[in-house]
C-alpha positions as CSV (number, residue, x, y, z in Angstrom):
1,X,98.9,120.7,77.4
2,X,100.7,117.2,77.1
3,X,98.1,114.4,77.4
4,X,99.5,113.4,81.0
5,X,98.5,117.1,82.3
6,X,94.8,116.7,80.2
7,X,94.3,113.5,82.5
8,X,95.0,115.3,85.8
9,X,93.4,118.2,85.2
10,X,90.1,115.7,84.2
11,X,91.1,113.8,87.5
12,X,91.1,117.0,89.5
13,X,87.9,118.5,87.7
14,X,85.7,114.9,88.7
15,X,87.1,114.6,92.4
16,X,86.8,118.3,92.9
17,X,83.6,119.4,95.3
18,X,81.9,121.0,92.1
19,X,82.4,117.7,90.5
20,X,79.2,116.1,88.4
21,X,79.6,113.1,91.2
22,X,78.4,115.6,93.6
23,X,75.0,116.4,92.4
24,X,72.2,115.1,94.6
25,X,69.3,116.1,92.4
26,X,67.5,118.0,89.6
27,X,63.8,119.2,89.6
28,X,62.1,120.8,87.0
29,X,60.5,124.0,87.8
30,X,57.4,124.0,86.1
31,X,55.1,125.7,88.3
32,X,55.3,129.6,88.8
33,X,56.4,129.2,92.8
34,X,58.5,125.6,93.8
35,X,59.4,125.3,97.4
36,X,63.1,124.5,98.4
37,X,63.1,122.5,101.7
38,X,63.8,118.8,103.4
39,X,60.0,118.6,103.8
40,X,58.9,115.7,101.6
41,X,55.7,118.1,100.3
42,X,59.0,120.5,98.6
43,X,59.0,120.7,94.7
44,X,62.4,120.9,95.2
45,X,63.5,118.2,97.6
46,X,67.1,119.1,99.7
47,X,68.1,115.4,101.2
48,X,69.0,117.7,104.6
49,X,68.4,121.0,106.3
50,X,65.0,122.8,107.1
51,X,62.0,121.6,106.6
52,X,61.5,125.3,104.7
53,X,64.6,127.1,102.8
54,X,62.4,128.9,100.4
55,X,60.6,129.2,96.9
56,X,62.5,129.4,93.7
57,X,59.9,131.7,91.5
58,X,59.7,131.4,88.0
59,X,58.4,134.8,86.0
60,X,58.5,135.9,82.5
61,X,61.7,134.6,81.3
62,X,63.6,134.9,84.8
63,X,64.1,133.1,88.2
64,X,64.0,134.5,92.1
65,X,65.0,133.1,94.7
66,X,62.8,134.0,98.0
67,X,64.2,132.8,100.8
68,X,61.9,132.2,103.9
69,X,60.6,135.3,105.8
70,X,62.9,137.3,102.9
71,X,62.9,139.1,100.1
72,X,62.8,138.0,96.6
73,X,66.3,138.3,94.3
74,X,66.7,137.4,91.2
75,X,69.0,134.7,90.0
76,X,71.4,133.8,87.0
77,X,71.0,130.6,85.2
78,X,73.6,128.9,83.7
79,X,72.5,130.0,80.2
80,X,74.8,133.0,80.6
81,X,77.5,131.1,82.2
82,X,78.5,130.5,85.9
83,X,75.0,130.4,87.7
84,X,74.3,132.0,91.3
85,X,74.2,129.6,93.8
86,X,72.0,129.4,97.2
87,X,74.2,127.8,99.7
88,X,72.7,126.0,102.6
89,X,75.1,124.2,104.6
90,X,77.3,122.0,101.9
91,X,74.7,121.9,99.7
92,X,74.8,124.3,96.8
93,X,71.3,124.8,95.0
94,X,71.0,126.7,91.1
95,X,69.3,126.9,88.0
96,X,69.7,125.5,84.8
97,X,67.9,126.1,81.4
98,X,67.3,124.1,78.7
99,X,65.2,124.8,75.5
100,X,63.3,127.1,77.6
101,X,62.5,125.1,80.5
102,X,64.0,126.3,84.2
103,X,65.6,123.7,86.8
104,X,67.1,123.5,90.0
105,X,70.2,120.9,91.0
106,X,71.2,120.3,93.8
107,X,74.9,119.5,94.8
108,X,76.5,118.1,98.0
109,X,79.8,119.5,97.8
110,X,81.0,117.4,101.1
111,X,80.5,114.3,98.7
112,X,84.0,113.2,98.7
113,X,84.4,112.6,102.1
114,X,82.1,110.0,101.9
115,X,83.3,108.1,98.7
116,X,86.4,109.7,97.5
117,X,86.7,109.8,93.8
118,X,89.3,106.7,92.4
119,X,89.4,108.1,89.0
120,X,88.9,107.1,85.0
121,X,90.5,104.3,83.5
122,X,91.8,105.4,79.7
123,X,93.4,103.2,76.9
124,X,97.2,103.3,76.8
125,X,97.8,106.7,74.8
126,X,98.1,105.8,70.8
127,X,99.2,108.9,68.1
128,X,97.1,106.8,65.8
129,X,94.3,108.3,67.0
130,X,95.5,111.5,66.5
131,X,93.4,112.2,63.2
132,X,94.4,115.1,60.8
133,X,90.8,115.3,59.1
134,X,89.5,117.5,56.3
135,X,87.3,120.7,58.0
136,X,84.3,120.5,55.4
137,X,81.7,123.0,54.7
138,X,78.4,121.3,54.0
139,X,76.9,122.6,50.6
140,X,73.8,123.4,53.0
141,X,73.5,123.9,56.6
142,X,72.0,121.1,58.1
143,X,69.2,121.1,61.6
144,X,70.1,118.2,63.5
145,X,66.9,117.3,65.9
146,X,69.6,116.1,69.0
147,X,68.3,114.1,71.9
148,X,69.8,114.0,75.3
149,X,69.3,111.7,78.2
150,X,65.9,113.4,79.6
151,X,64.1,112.9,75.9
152,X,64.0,116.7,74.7
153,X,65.7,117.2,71.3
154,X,67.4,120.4,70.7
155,X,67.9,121.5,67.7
156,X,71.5,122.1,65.8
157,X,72.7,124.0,62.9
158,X,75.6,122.1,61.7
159,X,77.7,123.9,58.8
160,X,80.6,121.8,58.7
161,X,81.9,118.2,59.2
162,X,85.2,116.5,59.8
163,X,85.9,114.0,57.3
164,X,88.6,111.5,58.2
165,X,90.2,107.6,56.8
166,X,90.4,104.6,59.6
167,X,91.8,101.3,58.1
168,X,90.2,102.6,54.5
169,X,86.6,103.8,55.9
170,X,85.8,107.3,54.6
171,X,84.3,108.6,57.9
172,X,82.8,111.8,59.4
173,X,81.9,113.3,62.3
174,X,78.9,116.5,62.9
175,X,80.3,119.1,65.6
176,X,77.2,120.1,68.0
177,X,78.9,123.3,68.2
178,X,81.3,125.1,66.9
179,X,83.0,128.0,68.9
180,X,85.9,130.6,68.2
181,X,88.4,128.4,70.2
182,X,86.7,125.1,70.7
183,X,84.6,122.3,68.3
184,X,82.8,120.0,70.4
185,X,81.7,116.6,69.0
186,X,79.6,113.8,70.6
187,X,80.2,110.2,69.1
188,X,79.5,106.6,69.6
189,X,81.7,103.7,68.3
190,X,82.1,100.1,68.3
191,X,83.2,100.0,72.1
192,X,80.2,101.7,73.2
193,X,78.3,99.7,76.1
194,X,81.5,97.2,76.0
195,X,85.1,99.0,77.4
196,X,83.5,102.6,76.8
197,X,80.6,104.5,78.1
198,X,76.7,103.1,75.9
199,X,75.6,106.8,75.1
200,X,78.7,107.3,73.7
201,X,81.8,110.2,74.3
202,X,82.9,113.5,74.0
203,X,85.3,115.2,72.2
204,X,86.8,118.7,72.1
205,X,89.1,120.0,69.1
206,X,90.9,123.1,68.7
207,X,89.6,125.4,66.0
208,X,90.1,124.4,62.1
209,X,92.5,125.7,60.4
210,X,93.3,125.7,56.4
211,X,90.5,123.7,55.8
212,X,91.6,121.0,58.1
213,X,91.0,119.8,62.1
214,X,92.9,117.8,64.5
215,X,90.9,114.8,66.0
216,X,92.8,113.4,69.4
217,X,90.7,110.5,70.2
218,X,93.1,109.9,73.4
219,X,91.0,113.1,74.8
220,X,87.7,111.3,74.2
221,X,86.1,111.8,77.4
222,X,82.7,110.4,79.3
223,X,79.8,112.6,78.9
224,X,78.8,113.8,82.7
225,X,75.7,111.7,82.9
226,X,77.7,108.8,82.8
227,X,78.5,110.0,86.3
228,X,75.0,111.0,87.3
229,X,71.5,110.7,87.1
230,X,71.0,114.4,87.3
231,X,72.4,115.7,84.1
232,X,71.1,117.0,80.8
233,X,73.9,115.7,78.0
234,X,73.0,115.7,74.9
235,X,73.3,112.4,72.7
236,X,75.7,111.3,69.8
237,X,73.2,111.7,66.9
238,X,73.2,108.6,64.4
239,X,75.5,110.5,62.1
240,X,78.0,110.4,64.4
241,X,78.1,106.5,65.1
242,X,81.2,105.0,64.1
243,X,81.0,102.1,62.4
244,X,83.9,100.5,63.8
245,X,85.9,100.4,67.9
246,X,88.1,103.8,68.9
247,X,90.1,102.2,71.5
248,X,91.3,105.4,72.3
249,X,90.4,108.1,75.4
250,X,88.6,107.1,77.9
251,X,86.9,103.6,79.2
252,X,83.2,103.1,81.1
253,X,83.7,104.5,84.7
254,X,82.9,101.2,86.7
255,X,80.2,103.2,88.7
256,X,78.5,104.8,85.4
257,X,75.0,104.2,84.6
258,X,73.7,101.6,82.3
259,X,73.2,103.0,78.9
């Protein structure tokens, strides 16, 4: 995929109904039984429809969704993939999990027919950034503590690191994870809370191969929560600071949130 198609398959994915702009809200279900429902006493709180949709119910290790004067079913979380979805109206309700913990968003998938999407600015493309970096293996595995934008830290085993020259700094960069087809970094640079997004950027790079990775910085992309208040990305950890600008990939999207 040339650059140019990577840029309007992003474009596509952000003004798309299941885009992260479309999420309306996220509520932690912590108690065994969380109402669903415009009624301002709901745990989960829909911005329209009745009063009373139902309960989300939360038991050993799994979610059910009950809706009113129904039965009770049980649903799939994101940790196994795609989540079920309760749809009322245009609004779209499922559960997430993180580090144990169960939550329901809540996306308006109508939202681009009130404020259409306008897109993602991006520095002009630059093969300069395209870094051919050593694949490393650490001599041990390392257990990042990783923060993300609600405060929890997740831990990481990290096994590896890209190790890569820019204008004669000896750099490297920790993946977050590492998968059969994919290595997925999270960085911060120099341009961070300037001309690029404060909690910094992600990047995806094809598998390593022959002890070597290919880094294209012109795919550095903004993490979703600097789209909305109602996601769970995880941070750039302090190895992964930069000590220098990549004015490469993607700039702040003017609506993002202050980090």
């Amino acid at each position: 995929m040339t650059l140019e198609q990577w840029r309007q398959a992003r474009h596509a994915e952000l003004a798309g109904p299941d885009s992260w702009l479309g999420l309306v809200g996220l509520f932690w279900l912590d108690a065994e039984t969380s109402a669903v429902g415009s009624d301002a006493g709901c745990a989960v709180r829909l911005p329209s429809g009745p009063a009373f949709l139902g309960d989300l119910i939360r038991r050993d290790g799994v979610v059910f969704w009950r809706p009113a004067g129904g039965r009770a079913q049980q649903l799939r979380t994101d940790r196994d993939g795609l989540p079920d979805h309760v749809e009322q109206g245009a609004l779209s309700i499922f559960v997430i999990e993180r580090q144990g913990r169960f939550a329901a968003r809540v996306r308006d998938r109508a939202w681009a027919a009130r404020q259409p999407f306008t897109g993602v600015g991006h520095y002009p493309e630059d093969p300069a950034w395209i870094v051919d970096a050593e694949w490393q293996p650490l001599e041990t595995p390392l257990v990042l503590q990783v923060p993300d934008v609600t405060g929890e830290l997740q831990p990481v085993t990290v096994a590896h690191k890209a190790v890569f020259m820019v204008a004669g700094q000896r750099v490297a960069l920790l993946p977050l994870s590492v998968r059969e087809n994919e290595v997925f970094f999270v960085f911060r640079d120099r341009s961070s809370g300037r001309e690029t997004y404060g909690a910094g950027r992600f990047l995806k790079a094809g598998p390593a191969e022959a002890g070597r990775i290919r880094l294209d910085f012109n795919r550095a992309f903004n993490p979703p929560c600097a789209f909305t208040a109602f996601a769970t990305c995880p941070l750039a950890p302090a190895e992964n600071w930069l000590p220098f600008a990549v004015p490469a990939g993607e700039l702040k999207w003017q609506g993002a949130h202050a980090a």
